[in-house]
C-alpha positions as CSV (number, residue, x, y, z in Angstrom):
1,X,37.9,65.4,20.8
2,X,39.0,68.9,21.1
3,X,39.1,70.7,24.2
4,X,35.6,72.5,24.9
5,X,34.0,69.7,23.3
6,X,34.3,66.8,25.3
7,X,31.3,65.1,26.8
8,X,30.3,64.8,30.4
9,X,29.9,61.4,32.0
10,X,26.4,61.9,32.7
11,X,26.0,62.8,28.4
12,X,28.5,59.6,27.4
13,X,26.2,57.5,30.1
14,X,23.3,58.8,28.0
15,X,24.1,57.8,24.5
16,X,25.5,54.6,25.5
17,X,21.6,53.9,27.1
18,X,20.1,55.2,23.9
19,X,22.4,53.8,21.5
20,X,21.9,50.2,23.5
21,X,18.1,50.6,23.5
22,X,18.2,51.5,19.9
23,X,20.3,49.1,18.5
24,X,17.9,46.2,20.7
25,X,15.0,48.0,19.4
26,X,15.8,48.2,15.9
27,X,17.5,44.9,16.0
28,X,13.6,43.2,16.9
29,X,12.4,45.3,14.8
30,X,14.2,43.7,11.3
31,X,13.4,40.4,13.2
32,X,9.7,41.0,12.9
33,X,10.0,42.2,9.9
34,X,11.8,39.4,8.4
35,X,9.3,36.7,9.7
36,X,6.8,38.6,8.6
37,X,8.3,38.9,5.2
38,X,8.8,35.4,4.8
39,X,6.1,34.0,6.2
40,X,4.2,35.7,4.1
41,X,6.0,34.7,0.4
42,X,5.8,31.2,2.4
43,X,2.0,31.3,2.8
44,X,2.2,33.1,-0.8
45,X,3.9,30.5,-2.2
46,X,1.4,27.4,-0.4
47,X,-1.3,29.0,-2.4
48,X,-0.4,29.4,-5.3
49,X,1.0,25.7,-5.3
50,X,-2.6,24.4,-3.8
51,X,-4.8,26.9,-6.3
52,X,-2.1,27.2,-9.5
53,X,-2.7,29.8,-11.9
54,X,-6.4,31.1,-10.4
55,X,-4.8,31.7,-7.3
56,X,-1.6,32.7,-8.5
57,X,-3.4,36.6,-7.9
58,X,-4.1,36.1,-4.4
59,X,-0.8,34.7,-3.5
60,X,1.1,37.6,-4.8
61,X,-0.9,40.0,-3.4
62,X,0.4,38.2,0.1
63,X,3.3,38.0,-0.8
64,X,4.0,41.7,-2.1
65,X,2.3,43.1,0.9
66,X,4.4,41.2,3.4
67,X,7.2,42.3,1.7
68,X,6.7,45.7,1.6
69,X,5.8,45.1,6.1
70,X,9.0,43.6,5.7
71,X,10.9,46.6,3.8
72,X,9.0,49.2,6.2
73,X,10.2,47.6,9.5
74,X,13.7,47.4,8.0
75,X,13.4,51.3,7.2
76,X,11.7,51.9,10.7
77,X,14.3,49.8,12.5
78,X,17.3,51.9,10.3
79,X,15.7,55.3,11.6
80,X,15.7,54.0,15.2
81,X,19.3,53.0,15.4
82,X,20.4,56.1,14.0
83,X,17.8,58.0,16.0
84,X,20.0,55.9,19.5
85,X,23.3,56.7,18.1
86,X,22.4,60.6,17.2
87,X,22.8,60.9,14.1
């Protein structure tokens, strides 16, 4: 770094903490997400197989909305790592 812009120890102490809690934070996060996601094409999938073609609506519907919890807790967990890092 150059001179006049290094970091205290108190600031480097700092971002390690936040970087740490955001990477665990945003690491459940995707976890959640992703079991969310794929329990819900699972359950998606179970109906369609039990009801074929007349529940074939239902079962996409379930399975498009999990996927889109899915795709929001992977933006949300993103945001949050980057958010502990400081960028």
């Amino acid at each position: 770094m150059p001179v006049g812009q290094q970091e205290s120890g108190v600031t480097s102490g700092v971002k390690f903490v936040t970087s740490t809690v955001g990477n665990t934070v945003g690491g459940l996060t995707n976890t959640v997400g992703g079991v969310v996601g794929a329990l819900g094409r699972g359950v998606g999938e179970t109906v369609e197989g039990a009801t074929g073609s007349a529940g074939r609506p239902v079962a996409r519907g379930i399975a498009d909305a999990t996927t889109s919890v899915e795709d929001g807790a992977n933006k949300i967990a993103g945001g949050v790592k980057r958010a502990g890092e400081g960028k």
